[in-house]
KEPADO-620910 format. One record per residue (C-alpha): residue in three letters; chain; z, y, x. Coordinates in Angstrom, 3 decimals, padded with zeros to 6 digits. Each point is the difference from the previous one (the first is absolute). Last residue first. Layout:
BEGIN
R residu chaine        Z        Y        X
R    Ala      A        Z        Y        X
...
//
This chain:
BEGIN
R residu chaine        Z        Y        X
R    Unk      A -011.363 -025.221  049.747
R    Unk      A  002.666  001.542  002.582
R    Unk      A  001.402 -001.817  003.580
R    Unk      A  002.776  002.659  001.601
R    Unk      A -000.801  000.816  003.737
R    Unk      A  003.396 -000.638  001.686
R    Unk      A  001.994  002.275  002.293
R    Unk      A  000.177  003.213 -001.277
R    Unk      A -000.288 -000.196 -003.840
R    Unk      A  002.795 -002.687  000.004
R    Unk      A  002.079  002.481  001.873
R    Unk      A -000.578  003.157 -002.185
R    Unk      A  000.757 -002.961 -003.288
R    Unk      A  003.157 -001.203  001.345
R    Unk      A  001.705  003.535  000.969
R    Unk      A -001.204  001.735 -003.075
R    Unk      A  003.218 -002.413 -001.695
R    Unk      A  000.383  000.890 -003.778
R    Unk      A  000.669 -002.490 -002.615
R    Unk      A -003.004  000.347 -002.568
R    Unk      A -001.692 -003.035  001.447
R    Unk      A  001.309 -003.473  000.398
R    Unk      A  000.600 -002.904  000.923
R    Unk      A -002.631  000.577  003.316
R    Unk      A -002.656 -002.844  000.887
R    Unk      A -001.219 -000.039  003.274
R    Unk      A -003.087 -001.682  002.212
R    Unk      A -002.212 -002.562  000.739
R    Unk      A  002.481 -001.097  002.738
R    Unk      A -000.773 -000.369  003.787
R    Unk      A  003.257 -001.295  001.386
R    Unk      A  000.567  002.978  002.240
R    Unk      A -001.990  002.522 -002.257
R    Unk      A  002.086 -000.479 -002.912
R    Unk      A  003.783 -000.554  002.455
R    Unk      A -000.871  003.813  001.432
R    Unk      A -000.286  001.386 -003.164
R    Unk      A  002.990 -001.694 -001.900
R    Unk      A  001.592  001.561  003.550
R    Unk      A -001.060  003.326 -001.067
R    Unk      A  001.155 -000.282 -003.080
R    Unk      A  003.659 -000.335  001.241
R    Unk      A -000.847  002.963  002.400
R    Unk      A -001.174  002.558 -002.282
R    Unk      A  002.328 -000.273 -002.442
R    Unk      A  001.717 -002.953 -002.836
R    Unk      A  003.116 -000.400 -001.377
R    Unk      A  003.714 -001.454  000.050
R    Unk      A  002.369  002.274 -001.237
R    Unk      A  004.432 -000.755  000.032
R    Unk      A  002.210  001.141 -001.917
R    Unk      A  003.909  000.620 -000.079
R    Unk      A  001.755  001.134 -003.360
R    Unk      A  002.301  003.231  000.448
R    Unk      A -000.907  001.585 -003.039
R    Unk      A -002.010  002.660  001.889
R    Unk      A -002.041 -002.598  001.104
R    Unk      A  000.544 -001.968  003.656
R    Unk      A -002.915 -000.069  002.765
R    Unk      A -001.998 -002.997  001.434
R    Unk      A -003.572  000.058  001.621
R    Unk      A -003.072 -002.452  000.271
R    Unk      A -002.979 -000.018  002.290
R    Unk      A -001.970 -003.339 -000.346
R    Unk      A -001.654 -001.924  002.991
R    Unk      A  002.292 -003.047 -000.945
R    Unk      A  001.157 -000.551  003.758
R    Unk      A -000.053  003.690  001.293
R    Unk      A  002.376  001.157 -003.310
R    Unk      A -000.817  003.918  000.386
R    Unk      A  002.692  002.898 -001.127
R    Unk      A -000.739  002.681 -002.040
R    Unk      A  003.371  002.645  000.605
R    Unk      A  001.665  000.926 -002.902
R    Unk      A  000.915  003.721 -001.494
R    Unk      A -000.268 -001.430 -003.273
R    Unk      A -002.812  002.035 -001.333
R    Unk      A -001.779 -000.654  003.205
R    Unk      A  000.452 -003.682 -000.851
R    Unk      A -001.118  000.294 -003.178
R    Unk      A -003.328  001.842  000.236
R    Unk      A -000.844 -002.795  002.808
R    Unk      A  000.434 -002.136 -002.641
R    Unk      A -002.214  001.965 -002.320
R    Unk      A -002.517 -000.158  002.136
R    Unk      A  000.072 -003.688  000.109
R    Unk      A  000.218 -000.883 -004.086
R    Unk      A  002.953 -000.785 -000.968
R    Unk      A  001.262 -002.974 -002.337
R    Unk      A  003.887 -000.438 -000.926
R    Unk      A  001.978 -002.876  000.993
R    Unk      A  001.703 -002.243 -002.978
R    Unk      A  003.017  000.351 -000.671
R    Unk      A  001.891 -003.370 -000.356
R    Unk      A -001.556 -003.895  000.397
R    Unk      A  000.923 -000.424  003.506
R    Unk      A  002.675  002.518  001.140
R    Unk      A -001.521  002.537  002.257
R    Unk      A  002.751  002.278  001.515
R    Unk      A -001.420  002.508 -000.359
R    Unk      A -002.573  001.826 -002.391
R    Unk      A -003.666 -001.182  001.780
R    Unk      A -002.682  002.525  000.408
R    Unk      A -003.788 -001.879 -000.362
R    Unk      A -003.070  000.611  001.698
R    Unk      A -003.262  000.564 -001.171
R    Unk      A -003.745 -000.544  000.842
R    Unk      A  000.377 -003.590  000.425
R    Unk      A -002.945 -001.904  001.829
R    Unk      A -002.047 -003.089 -000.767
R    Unk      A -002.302 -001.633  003.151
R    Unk      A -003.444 -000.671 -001.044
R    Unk      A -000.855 -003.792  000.380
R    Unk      A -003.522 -001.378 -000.007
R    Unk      A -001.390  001.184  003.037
R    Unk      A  002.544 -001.338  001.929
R    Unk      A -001.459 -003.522 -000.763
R    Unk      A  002.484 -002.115 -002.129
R    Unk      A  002.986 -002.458  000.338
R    Unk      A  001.104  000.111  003.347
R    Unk      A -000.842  003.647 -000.107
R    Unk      A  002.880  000.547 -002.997
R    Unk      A  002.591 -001.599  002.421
R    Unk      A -000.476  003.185  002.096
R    Unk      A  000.188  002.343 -002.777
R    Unk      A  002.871 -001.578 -001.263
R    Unk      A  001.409  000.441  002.957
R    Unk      A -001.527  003.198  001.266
R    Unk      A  001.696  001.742 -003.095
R    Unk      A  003.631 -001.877  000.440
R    Unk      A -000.361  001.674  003.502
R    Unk      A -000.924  003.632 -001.021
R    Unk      A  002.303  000.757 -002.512
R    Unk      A -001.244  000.750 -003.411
R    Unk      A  002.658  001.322 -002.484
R    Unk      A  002.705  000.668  003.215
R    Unk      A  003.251 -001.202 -001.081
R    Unk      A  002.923  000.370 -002.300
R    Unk      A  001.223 -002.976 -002.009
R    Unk      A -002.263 -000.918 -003.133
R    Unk      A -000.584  001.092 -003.538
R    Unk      A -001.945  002.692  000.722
R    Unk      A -001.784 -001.506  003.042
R    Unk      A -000.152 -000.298  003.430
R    Unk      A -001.996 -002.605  000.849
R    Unk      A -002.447  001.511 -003.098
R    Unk      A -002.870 -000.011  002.627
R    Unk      A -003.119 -002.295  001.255
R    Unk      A -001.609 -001.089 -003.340
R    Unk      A -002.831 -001.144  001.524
R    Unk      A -003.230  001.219 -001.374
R    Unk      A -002.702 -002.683 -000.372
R    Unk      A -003.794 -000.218  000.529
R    Unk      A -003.095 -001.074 -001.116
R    Unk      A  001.797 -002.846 -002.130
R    Unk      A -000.468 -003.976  000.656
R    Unk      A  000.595 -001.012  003.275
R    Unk      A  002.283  002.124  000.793
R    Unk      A  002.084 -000.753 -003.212
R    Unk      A  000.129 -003.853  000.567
R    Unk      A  001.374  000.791  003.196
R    Unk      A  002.344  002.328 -001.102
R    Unk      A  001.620 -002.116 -002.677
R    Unk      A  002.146  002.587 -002.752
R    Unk      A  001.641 -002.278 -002.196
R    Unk      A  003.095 -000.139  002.093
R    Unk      A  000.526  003.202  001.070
R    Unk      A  001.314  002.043 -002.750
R    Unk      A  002.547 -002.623 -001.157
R    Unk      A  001.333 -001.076  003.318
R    Unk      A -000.587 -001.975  002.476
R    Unk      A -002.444 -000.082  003.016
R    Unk      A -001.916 -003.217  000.219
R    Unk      A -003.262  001.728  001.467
R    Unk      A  002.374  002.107  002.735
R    Unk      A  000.034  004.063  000.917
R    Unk      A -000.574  000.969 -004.107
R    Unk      A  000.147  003.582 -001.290
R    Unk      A -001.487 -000.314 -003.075
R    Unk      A -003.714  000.089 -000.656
R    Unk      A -002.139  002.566 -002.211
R    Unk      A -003.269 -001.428 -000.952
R    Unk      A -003.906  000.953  000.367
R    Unk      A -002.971 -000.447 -001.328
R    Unk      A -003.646  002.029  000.541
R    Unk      A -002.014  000.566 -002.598
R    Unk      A -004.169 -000.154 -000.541
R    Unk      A  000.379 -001.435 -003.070
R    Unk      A -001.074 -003.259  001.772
R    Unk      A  003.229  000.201  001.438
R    Unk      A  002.470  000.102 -002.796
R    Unk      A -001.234 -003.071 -001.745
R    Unk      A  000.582 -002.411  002.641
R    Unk      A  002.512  001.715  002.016
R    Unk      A  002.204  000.294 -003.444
R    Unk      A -000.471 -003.844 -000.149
R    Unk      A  000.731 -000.347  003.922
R    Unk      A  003.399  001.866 -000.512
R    Unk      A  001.130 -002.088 -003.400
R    Unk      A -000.483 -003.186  002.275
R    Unk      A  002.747  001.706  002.311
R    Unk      A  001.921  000.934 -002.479
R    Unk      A  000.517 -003.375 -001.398
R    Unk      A  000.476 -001.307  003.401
R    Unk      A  002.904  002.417  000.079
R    Unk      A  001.093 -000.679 -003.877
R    Unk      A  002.874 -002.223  001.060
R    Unk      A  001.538  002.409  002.140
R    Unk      A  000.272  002.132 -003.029
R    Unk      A -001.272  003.412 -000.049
R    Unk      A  002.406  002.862  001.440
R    Unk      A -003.208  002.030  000.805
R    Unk      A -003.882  000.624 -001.149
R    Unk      A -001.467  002.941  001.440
R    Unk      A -003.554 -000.808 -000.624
R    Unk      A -002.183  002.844  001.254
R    Unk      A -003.626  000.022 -000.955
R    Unk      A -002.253  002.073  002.329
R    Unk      A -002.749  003.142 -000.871
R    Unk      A  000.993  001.349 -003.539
R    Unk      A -001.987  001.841 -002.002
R    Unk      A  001.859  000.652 -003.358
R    Unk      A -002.290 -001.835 -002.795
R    Unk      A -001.435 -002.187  002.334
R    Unk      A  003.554 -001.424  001.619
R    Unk      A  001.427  000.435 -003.491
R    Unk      A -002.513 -002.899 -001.382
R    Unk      A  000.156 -001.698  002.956
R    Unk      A  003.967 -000.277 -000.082
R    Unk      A -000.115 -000.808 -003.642
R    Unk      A -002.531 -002.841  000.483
R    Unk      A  001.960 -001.118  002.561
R    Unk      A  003.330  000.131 -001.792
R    Unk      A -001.551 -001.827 -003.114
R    Unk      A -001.078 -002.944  002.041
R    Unk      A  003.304 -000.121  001.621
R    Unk      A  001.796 -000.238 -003.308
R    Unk      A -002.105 -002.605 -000.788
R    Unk      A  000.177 -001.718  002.848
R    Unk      A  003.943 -000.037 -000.510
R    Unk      A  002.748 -001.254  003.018
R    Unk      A -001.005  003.037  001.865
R    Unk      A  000.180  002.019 -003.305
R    Unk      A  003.442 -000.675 -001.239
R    Unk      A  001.619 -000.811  003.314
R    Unk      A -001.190  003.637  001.145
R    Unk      A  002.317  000.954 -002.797
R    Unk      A  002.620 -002.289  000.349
R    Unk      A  000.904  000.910  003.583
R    Unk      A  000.062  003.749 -001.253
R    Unk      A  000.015  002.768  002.331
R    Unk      A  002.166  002.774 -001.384
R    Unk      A -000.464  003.304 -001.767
R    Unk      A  000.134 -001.186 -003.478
R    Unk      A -002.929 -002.731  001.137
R    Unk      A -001.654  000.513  003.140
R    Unk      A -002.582 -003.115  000.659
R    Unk      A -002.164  002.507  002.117
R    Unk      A -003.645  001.190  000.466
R    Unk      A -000.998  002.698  002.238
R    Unk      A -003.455  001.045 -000.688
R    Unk      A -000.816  001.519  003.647
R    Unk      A -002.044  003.552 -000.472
R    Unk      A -002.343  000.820  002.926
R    Unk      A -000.188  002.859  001.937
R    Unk      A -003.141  002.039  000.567
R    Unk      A  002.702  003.078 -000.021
R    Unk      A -002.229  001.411 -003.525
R    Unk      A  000.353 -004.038 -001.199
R    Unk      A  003.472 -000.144  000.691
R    Unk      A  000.872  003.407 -001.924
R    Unk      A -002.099 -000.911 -003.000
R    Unk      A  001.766 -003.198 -000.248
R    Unk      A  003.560  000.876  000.366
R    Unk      A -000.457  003.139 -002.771
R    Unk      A  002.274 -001.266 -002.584
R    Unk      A  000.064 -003.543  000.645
R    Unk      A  002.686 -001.023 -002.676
R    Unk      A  000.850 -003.275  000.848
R    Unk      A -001.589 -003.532 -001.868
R    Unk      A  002.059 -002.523 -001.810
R    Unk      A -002.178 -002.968 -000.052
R    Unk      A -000.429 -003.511 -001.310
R    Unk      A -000.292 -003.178  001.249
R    Unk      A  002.318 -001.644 -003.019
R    Unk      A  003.442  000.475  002.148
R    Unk      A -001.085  003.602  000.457
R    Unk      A -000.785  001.576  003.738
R    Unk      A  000.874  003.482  000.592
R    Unk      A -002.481  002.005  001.224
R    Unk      A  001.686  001.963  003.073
R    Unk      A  000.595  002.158  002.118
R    Unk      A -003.435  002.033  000.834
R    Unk      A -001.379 -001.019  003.069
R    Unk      A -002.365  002.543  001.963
R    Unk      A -001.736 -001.809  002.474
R    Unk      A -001.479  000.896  003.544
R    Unk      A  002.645  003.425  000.421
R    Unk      A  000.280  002.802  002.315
R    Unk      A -002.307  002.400 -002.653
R    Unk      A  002.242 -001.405 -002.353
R    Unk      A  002.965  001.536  000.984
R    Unk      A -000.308  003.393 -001.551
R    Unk      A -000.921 -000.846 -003.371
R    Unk      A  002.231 -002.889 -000.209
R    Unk      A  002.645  001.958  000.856
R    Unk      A -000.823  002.753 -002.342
R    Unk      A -000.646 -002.154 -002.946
R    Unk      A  003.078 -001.310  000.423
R    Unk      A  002.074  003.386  000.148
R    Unk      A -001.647  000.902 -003.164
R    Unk      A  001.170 -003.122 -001.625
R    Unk      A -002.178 -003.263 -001.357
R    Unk      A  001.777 -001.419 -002.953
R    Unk      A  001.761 -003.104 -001.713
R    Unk      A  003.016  000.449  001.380
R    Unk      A -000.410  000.268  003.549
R    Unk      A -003.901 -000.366  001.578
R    Unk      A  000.153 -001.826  003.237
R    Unk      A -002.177  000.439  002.901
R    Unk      A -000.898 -002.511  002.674
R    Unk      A -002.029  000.698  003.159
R    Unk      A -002.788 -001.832  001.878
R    Unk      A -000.987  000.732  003.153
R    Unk      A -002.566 -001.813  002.433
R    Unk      A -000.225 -000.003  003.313
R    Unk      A -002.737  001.114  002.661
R    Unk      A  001.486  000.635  003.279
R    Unk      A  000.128  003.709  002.481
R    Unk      A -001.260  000.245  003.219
R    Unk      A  002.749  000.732  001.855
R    Unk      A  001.085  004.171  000.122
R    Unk      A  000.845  001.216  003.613
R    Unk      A  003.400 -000.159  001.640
R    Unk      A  001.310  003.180  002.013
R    Unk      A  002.829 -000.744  001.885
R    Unk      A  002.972  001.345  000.341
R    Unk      A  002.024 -000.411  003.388
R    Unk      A  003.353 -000.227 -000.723
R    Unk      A  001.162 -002.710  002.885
R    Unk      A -002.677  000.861  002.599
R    Unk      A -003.015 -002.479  000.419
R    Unk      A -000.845 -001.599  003.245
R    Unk      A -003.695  000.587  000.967
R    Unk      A -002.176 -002.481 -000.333
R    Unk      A -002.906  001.053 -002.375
R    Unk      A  000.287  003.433  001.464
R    Unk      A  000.565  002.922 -002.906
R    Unk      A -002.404  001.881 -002.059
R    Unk      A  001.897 -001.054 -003.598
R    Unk      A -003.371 -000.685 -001.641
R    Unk      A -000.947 -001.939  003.502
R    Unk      A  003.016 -002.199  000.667
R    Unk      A  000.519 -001.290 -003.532
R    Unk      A -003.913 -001.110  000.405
R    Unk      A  000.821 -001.695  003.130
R    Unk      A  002.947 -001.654 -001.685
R    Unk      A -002.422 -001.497 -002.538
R    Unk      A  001.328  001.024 -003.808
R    Unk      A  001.465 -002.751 -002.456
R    Unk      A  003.875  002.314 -000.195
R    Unk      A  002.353 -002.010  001.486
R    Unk      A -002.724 -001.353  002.572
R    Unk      A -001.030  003.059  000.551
R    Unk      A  003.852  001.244  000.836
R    Unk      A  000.402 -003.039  002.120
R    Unk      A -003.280  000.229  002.169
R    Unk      A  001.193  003.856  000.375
R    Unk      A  003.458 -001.074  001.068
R    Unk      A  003.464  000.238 -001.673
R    Unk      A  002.877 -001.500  001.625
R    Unk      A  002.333  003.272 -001.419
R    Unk      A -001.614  001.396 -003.203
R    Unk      A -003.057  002.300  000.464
R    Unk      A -000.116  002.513 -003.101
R    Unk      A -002.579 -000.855 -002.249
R    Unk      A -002.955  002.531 -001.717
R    Unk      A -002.232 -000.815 -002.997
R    Unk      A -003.630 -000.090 -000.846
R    Unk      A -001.104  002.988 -002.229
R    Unk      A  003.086  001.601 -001.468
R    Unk      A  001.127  000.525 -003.398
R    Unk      A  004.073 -000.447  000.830
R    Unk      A  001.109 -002.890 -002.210
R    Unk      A  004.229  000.859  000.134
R    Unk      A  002.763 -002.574 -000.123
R    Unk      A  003.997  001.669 -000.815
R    Unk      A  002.503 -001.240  002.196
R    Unk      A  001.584  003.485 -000.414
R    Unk      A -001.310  001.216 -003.370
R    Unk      A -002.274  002.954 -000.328
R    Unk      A  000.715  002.603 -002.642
R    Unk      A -001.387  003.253  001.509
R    Unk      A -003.732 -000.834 -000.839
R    Unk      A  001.285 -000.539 -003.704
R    Unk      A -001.986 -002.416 -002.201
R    Unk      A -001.835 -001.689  002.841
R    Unk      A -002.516 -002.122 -001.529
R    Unk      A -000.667 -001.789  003.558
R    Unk      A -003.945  000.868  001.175
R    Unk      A  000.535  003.482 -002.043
R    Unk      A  003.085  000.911  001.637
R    Unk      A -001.386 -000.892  003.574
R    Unk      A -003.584  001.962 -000.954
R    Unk      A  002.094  002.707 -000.975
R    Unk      A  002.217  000.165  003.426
R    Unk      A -003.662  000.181  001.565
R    Unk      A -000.250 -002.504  003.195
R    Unk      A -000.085  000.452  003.556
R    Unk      A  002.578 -002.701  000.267
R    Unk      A  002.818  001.355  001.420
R    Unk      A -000.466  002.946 -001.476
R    Unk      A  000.138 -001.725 -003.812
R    Unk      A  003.127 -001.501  000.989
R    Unk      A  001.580  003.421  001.049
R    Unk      A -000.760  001.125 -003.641
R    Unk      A  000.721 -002.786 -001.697
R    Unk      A  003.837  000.454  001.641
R    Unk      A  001.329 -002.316  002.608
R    Unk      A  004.170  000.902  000.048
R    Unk      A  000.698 -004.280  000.087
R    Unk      A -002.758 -002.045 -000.097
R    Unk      A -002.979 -000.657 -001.839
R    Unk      A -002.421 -002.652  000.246
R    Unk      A -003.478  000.434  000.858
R    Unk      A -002.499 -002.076 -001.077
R    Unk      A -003.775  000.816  001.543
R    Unk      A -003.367 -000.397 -001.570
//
């Protein structure tokens, strides 16, 4: 699978000779509305097998294998030149597939209002064949153990036909917020945790769900331990149902790290406890906040990296945003809020605007800026090709179970016709 960006006067059709590849298979691979509307800056997935690279200046064969996990000698022999002859500046390079790793992938979805929509349904439809778990958000916990369930519509049906399995995702939501006094209310309650397991197993056999997601946050540092104790109690009776148990972690590069949503969450005691977590590694740049990337790449491998000082790599799947955001400037803290996009229609934007895509090498996030027609400036930070592809590169690098998308019915073909190609997705 190659990525080609686009520059200036490339049309699809002169990138599809390049490459030997149908101009159809290019529009399908990327959800390209309009074949004559590509953006300068713009990343493409061209359905390839292996990929090609252009020799950069100090470039060797050993250097190029190295760069890429393949022996020089093979390098040598697919591309039918001497092992040690000096390589030209612009030479491309054929590089075969890698074997390709086992992961696991687990996506949210989120039914609106109260109901399941058509273009829901579709998403989850045609992403579960790339999925491990299915996780409908979410049950809402009461403050007596009790639970608000989501409509399901057709979730289940669809995960079991993809042999995917559904996640119960469990939450102390309340009026659209997490509550600190909710999960206070039932982790500082056996009662109330009594009657939330029974509830859960109850649901979990009336539904047929495979894992138990507890996605408790903002909970009072002093109920961490609390949490923790709650954790081996679900484990206990969750487990012999056959279950697996999992919980959603903020973003956390220290143990003592302050703050509300951090605080209660103890990674150690987690990794020990739960089958595995999801990291919540995005929402840098968010809504409310200054413009940046969502997910850049070296916040990521930090909390990532703490994360393995706590737990086996086995145990953490890496979270990942499947929007961007356009900011209104100048941000003023506490004023408009940024508006949500999904990736293609970002790149929608920008060719709207007449704006070139431009690529922030530090972050691994492409972003662009352009001004409304009432004069206001904005600037987009998303996702493509290439910022995914370094989420990619950083999963099999540090060995990770696997990835954890918030959340389908955003469009972005890009992410799941790269997952497909390099890693063989785990099913039940």
């Amino acid at each position: 699978m190659q990525i080609h960006v686009v520059q200036e006067g490339q049309s699809l059709y002169g990138i599809s000779q390049a490459y030997s590849v149908s101009m159809e298979d290019i529009i399908d691979a990327n959800e390209i509305v309009d074949p004559n509307n590509l953006v300068i800056g713009q990343s493409l997935v061209i359905p390839i097998v292996g990929s090609f690279y252009w020799v950069q200046p100090g470039d060797s064969l050993y250097s190029i294998g190295q760069r890429f996990g393949i022996p020089a000698q093979r390098l040598a022999e697919v591309n039918q030149i001497p092992l040690e002859t000096p390589l030209n500046v612009g030479l491309r390079l054929y590089i075969p597939p890698r074997p390709k790793t086992e992961i696991e992938v687990n996506a949210y979805i989120e039914p609106l209002g109260g109901t399941v929509s058509e273009n829901l349904i579709e998403s989850a439809r045609s992403r579960a064949p790339y999925l491990t778990y299915l996780a409908p958000f979410s049950y809402e916990l009461n403050r007596d153990g009790t639970l608000s369930a989501p409509p399901l519509n057709d979730f289940p049906s669809i995960a079991q036909a993809n042999n995917a399995g559904l996640m119960m995702v469990i939450t102390n939501l309340e009026e659209g917020a997490f509550s600190a006094e909710v999960g206070a209310a039932v982790l500082t309650n056996e009662t109330a945790q009594d009657t939330l397991l029974n509830n859960i197993i109850e649901e979990v056999r009336r539904v047929g769900y495979q894992d138990v997601h507890f996605d408790f946050e903002y909970l009072r540092v002093e109920d961490r331990e609390r949490y923790n104790q709650f954790l081996r109690k679900a484990v206990n009776r969750l487990r012999p149902e056959g279950l697996l148990v999992s919980t959603a972690l903020a973003p956390k590069t220290r143990a003592d790290q302050p703050g509300q949503w951090y605080e209660a969450h103890d990674y150690r005691a987690h990794g020990e406890i739960v089958d595995f977590v999801v990291l919540m590694t995005y929402e840098w740049g968010y809504s409310g906040g200054p413009p940046m990337a969502v997910s850049p790449i070296g916040p990521v491998r930090e909390v990532i990296e703490y994360a393995l000082t706590e737990m086996p790599a086995d145990k953490i799947m890496m979270g990942q945003n499947l929007y961007g955001y356009d900011w209104t400037l100048p941000y003023v803290p506490g004023g408009e809020f940024a508006a949500a996009l999904s990736p293609n229609r970002a790149v929608q934007l920008a060719y709207q605007q007449d704006v070139p895509i431009q690529y922030d090498t530090e972050a691994q996030a492409p972003f662009f800026e352009y001004v409304d027609d009432e004069g206001a400036e904005h600037v987009v930070w998303f996702e493509d090709a290439r910022s995914i592809q370094a989420k990619f590169d950083l999963i099999k690098e540090l060995g990770l179970r696997g990835i954890s998308y918030w959340k389908l019915g955003l469009p972005f073909s890009q992410n799941w016709t790269l997952l497909a190609d390099q890693f063989d997705i785990k099913k039940f």
